[in-house]
Backbone as XML, in Angstrom:
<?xml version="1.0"?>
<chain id="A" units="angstrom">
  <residue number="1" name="UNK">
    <atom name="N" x="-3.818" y="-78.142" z="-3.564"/>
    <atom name="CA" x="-4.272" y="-76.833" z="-3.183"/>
    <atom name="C" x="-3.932" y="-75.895" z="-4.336"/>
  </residue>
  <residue number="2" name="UNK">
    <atom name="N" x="-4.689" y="-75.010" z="-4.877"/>
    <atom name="CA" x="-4.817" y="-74.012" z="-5.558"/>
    <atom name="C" x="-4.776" y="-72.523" z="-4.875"/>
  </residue>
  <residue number="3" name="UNK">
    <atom name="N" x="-3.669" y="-71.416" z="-5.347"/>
    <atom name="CA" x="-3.306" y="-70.544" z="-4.629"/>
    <atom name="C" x="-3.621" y="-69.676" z="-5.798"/>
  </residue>
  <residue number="4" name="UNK">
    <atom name="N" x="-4.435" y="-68.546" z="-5.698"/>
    <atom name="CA" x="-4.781" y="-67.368" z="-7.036"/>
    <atom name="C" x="-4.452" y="-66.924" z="-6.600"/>
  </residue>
  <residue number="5" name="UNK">
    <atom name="N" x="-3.923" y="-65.409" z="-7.450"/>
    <atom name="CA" x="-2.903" y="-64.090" z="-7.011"/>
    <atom name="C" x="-3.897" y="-63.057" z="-8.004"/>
  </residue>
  <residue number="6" name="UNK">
    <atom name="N" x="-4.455" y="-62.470" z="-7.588"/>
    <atom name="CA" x="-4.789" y="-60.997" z="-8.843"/>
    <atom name="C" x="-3.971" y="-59.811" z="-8.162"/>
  </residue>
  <residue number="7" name="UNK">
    <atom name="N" x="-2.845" y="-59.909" z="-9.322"/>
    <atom name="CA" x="-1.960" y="-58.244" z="-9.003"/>
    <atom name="C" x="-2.145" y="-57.379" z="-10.253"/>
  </residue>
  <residue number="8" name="UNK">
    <atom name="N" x="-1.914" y="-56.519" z="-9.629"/>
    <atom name="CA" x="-1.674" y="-55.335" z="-10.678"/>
    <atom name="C" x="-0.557" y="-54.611" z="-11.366"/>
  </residue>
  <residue number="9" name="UNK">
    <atom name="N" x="0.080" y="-54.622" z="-12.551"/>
    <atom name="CA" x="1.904" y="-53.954" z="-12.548"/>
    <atom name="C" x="1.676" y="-53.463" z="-11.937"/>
  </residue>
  <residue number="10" name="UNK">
    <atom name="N" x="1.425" y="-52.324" z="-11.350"/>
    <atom name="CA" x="2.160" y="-51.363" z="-10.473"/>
    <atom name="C" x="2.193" y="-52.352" z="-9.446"/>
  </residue>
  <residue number="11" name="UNK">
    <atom name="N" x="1.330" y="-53.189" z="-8.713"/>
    <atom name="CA" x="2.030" y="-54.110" z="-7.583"/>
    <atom name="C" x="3.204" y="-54.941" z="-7.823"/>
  </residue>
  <residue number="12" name="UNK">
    <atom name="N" x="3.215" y="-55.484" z="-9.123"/>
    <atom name="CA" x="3.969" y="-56.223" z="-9.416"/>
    <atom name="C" x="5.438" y="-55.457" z="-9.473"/>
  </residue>
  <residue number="13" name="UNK">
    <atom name="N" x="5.423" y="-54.272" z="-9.967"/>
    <atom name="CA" x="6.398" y="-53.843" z="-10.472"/>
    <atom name="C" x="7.491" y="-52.916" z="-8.616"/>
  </residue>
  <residue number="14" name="UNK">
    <atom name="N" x="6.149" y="-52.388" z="-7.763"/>
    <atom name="CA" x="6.226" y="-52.555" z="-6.111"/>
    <atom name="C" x="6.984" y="-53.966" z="-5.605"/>
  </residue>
  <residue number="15" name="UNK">
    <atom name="N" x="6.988" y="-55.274" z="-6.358"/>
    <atom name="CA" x="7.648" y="-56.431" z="-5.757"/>
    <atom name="C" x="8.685" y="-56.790" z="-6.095"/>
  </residue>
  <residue number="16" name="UNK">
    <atom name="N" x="8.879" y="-55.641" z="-7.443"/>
    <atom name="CA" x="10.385" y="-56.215" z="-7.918"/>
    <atom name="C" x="10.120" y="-57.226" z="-9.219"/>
  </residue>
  <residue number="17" name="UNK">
    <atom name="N" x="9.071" y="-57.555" z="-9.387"/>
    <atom name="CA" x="8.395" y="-58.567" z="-10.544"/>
    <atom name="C" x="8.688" y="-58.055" z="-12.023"/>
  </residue>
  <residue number="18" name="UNK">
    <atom name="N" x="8.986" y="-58.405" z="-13.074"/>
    <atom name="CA" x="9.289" y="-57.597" z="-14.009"/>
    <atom name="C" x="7.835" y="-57.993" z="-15.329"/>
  </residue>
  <residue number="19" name="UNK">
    <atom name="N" x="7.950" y="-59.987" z="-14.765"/>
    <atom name="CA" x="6.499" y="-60.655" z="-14.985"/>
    <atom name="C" x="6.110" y="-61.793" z="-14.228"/>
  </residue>
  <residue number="20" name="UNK">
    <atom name="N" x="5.135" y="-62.447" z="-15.154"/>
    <atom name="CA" x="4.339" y="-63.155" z="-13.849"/>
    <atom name="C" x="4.839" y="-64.266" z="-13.714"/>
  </residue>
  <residue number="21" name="UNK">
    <atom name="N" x="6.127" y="-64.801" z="-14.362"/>
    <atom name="CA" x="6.820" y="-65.737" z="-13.723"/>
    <atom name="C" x="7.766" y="-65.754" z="-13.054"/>
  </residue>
  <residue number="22" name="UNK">
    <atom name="N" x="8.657" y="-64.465" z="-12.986"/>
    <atom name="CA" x="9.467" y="-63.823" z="-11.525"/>
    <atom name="C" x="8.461" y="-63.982" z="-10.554"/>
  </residue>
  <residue number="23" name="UNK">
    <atom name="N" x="6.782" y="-63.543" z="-10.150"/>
    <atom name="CA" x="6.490" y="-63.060" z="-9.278"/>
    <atom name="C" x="5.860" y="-64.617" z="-8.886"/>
  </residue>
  <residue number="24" name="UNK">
    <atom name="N" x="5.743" y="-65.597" z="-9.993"/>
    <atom name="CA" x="5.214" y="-66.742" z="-9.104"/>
    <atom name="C" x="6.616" y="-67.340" z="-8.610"/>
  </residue>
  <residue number="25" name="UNK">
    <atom name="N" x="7.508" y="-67.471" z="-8.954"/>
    <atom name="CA" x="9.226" y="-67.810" z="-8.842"/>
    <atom name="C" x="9.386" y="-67.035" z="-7.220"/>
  </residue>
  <residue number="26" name="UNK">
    <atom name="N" x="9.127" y="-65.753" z="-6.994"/>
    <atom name="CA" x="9.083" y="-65.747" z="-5.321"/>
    <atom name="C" x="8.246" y="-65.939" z="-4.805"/>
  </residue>
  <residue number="27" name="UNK">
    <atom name="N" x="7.432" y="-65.814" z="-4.917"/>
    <atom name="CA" x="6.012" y="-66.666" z="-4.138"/>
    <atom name="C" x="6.716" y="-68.018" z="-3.925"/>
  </residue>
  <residue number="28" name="UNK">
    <atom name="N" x="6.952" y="-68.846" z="-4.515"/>
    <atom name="CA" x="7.059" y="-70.353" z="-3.989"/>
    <atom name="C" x="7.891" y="-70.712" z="-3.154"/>
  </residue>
  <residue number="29" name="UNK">
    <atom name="N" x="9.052" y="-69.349" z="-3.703"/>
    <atom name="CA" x="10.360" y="-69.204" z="-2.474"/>
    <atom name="C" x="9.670" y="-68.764" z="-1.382"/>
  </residue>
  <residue number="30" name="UNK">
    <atom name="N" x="9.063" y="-67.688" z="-0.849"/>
    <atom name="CA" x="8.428" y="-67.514" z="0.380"/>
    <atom name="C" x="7.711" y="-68.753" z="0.729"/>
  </residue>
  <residue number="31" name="UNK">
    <atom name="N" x="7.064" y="-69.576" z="0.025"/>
    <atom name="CA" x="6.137" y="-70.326" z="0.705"/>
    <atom name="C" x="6.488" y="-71.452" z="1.168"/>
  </residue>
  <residue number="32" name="UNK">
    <atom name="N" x="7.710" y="-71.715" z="0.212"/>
    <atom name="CA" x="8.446" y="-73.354" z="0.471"/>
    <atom name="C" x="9.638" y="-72.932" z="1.517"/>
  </residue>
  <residue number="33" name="UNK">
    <atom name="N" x="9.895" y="-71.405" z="2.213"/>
    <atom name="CA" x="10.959" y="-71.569" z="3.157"/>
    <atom name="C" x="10.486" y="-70.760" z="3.982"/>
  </residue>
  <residue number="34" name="UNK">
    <atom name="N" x="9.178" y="-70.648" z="4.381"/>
    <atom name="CA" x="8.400" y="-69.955" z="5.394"/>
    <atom name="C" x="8.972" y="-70.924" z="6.994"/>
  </residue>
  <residue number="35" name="UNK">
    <atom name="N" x="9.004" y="-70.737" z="7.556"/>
    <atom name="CA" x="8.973" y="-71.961" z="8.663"/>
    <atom name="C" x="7.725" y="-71.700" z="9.870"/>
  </residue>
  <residue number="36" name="UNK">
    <atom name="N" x="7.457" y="-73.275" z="10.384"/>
    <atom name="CA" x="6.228" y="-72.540" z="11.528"/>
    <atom name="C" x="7.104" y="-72.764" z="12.859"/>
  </residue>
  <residue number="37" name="UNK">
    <atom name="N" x="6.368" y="-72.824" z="14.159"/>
    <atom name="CA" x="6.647" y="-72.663" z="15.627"/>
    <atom name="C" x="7.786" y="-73.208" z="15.587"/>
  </residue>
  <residue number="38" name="UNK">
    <atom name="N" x="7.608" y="-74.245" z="14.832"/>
    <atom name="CA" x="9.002" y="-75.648" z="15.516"/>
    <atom name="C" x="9.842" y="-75.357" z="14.785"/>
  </residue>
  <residue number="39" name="UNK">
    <atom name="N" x="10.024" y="-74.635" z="13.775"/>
    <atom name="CA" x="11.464" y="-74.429" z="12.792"/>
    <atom name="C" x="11.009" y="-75.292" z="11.085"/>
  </residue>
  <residue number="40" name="UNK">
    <atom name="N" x="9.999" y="-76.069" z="11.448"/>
    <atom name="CA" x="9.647" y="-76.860" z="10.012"/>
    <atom name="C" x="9.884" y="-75.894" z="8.974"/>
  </residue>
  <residue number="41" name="UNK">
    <atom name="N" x="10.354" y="-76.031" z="7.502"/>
    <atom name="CA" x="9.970" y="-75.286" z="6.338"/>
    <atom name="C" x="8.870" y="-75.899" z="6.094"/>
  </residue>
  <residue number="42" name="UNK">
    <atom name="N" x="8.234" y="-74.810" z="5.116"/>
    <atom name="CA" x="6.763" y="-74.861" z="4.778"/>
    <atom name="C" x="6.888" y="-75.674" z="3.640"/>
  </residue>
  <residue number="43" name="UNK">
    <atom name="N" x="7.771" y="-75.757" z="2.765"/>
    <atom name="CA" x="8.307" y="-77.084" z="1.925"/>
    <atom name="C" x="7.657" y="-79.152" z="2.554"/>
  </residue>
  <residue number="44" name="UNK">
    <atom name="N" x="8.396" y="-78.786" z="3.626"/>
    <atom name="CA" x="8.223" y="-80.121" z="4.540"/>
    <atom name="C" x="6.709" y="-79.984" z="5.125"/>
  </residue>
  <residue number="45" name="UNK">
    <atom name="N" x="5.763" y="-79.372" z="5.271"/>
    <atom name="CA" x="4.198" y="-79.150" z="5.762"/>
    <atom name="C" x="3.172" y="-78.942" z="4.990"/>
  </residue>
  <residue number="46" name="UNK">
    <atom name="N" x="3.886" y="-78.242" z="4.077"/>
    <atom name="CA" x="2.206" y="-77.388" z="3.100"/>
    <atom name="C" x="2.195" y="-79.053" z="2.162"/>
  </residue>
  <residue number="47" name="UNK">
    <atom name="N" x="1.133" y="-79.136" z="2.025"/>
    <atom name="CA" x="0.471" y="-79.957" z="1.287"/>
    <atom name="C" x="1.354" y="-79.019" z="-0.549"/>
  </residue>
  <residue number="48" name="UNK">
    <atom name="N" x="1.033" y="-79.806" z="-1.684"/>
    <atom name="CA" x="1.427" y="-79.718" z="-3.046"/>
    <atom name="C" x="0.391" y="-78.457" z="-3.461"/>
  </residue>
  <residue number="49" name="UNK">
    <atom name="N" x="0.995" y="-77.528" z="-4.311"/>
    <atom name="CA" x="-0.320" y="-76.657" z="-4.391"/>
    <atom name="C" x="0.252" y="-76.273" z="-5.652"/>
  </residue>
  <residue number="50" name="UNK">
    <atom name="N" x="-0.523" y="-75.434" z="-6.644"/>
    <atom name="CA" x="0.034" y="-74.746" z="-7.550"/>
    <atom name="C" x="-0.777" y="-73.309" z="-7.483"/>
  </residue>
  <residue number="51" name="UNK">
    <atom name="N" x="-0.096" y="-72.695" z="-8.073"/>
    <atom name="CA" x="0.069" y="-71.112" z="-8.331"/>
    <atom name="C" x="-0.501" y="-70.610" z="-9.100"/>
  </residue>
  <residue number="52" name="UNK">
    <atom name="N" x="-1.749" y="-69.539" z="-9.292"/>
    <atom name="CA" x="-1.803" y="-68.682" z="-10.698"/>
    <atom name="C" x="-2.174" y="-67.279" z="-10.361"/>
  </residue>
  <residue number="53" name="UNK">
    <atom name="N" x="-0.896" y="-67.217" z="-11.226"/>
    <atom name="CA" x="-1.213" y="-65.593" z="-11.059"/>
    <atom name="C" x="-1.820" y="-64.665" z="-12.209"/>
  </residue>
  <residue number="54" name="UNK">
    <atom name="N" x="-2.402" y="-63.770" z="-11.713"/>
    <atom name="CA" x="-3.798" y="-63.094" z="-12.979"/>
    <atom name="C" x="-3.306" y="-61.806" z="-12.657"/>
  </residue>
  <residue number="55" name="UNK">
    <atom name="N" x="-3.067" y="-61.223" z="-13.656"/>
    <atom name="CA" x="-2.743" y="-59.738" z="-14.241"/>
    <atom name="C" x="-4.193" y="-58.984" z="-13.897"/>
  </residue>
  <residue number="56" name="UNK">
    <atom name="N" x="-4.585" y="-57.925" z="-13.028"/>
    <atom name="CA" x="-5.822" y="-57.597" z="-12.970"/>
    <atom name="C" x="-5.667" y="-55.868" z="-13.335"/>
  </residue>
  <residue number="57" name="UNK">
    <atom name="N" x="-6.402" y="-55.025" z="-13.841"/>
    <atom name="CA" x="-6.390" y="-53.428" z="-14.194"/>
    <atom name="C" x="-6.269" y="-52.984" z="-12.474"/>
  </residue>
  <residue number="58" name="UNK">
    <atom name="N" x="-5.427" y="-51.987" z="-12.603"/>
    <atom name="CA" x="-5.845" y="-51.217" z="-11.057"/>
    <atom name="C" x="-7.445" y="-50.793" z="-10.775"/>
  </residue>
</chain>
């Protein structure tokens, strides 16, 4: 699975991101310790995916 991100600094900089490998670095943390109904982490469910994130103009 393929996950695209188009942010903008000012979003980025709104997330605490300084660049776009802090902001993919929490993304994976949210995604790999999300949990669903039963308590699963999203680590143990989500299928393998990778990340790209794209710098876009406001």
């Amino acid at each position: 699975m393929k996950i695209k991100v188009e942010v903008t600094a000012d979003e980025m900089a709104e997330m605490g991101a300084d660049t776009v490998a802090e902001l993919e670095e929490a993304l994976r943390h949210q995604l790999d310790n999300c949990t669903d109904d039963e308590g699963g982490a999203g680590v143990d469910w989500m299928v393998s995916y990778d990340i790209e994130i794209v710098p876009v103009e406001a």
